[in-house]
N, C-alpha and C positions, 0 to 999 in steps of 0.2 A: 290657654286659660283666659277668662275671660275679665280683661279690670276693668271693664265701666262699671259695674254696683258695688265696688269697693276704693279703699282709699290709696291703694297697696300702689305702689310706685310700677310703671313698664319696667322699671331695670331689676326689680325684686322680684315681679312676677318673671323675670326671662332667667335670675338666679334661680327660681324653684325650676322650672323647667328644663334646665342644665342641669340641674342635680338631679332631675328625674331621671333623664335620658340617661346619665350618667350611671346608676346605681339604683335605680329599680330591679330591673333585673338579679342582680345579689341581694336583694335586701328581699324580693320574692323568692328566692332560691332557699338563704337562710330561715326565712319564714315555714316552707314546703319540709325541711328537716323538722323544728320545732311541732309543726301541725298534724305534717302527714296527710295534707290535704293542696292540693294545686289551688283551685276556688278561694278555698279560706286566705291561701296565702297574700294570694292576689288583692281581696276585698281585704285582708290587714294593712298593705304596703299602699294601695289606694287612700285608703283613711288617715294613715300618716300622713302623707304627702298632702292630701288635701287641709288636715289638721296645721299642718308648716302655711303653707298657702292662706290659710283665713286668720293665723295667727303672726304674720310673719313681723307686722309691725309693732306687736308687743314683744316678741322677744328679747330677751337682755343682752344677745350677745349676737349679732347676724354674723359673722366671721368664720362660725361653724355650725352652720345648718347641717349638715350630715347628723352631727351628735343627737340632734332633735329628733330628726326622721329614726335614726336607729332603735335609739330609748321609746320615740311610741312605737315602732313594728315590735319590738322585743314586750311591751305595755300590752301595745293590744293582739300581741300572742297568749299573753295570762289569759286575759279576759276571754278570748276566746277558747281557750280551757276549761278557763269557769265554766264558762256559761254550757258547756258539751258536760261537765261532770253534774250540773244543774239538772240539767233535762234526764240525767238518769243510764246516759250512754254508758258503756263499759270503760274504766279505767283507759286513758290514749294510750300511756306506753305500758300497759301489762302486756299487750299483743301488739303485732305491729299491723297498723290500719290499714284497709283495703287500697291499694292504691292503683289510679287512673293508670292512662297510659301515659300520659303529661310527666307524672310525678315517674314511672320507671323510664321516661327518659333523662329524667334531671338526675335522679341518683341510682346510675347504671349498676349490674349486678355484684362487679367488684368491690364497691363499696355497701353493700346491702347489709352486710353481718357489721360493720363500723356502725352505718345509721341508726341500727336497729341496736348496736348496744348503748349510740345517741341518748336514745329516745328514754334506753333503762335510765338514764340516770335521774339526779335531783335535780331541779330547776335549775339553783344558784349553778352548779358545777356545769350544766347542758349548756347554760346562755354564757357563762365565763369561757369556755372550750369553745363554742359556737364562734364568738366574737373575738379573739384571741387568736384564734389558728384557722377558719373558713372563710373570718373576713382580712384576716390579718394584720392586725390593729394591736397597739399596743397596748402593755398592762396600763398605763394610763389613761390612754381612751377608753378601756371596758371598763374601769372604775368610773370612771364618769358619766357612761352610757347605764352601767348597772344602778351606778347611786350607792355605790359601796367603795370601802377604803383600796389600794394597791395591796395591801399583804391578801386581803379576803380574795382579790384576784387571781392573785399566788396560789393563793392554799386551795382553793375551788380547782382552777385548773389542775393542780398536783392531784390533788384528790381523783377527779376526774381520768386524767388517764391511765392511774393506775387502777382502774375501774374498768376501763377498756382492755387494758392488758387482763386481769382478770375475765370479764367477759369473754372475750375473743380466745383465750389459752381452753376455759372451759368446753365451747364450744367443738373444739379442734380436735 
């Protein structure tokens, strides 16, 4: 990254770039669940990151930049929702989208009917489940990263995979 047109410190710019190396990868993977799209996912976890990078010295907290990067991938996974339900495309998870060869190698067959009853769910209960149990973060951190309270985390997740078990029994 480049800090001569910025004010942002070498040792700040070499912390984002450690946290990229570090958790790009997962935080595109989690994206590619949410989206259903390899590209999209990529150009979300992009924007985060560069979002952290041009904002890094306003932050109020630099000690947990992770939480930043997560909350906008997870932010501009909405938006990119929106913006696909805008244009008029077909509902994302009424069907499960056409996917690359990228994307069936990130979520191999065994897990296809899991993803896919992912994607059925409600937002709050998808990114509580998502963040909770694929990144592995505690109920604290996905309260924080959501912007909602510990019980709401609780109760989404709970919700949540008895939703799964539903889904997946039906399927069977």
């Amino acid at each position: 990254m480049d800090t001569a047109n910025t004010r942002m410190s070498p040792c700040a710019a070499d912390a984002v770039t450690e946290l990229y190396a570090e958790h790009a990868l997962g935080l595109v993977r989690l994206a590619v669940i949410v989206l259903g799209d390899v590209a999209a996912a990529e150009d979300v976890v992009q924007d985060a990151f560069l979002g952290l990078y041009r904002r890094w010295d306003q932050l109020p907290d630099t000690s947990h930049p992770l939480d930043y990067v997560r909350t906008s991938v997870l932010n501009g996974c909405r938006s990119a929702l929106r913006r696909r339900s805008r244009r008029g495309l077909a509902a994302v998870f009424s069907q499960p989208p056409a996917e690359s060869a990228e994307a069936r190698a990130l979520v191999s067959e065994e897990y296809r009917a899991v993803v896919t009853a992912i994607r059925a769910l409600p937002r709050r209960q998808r990114e509580a489940l998502l963040l909770r149990y694929y990144l592995d973060m505690s109920e604290d951190e996905v309260a924080r990263s959501m912007g909602v309270s510990r019980g709401t985390v609780k109760s989404a997740t709970s919700r949540a995979l008895a939703a799964i078990g539903r889904i997946l029994t039906e399927e069977s």
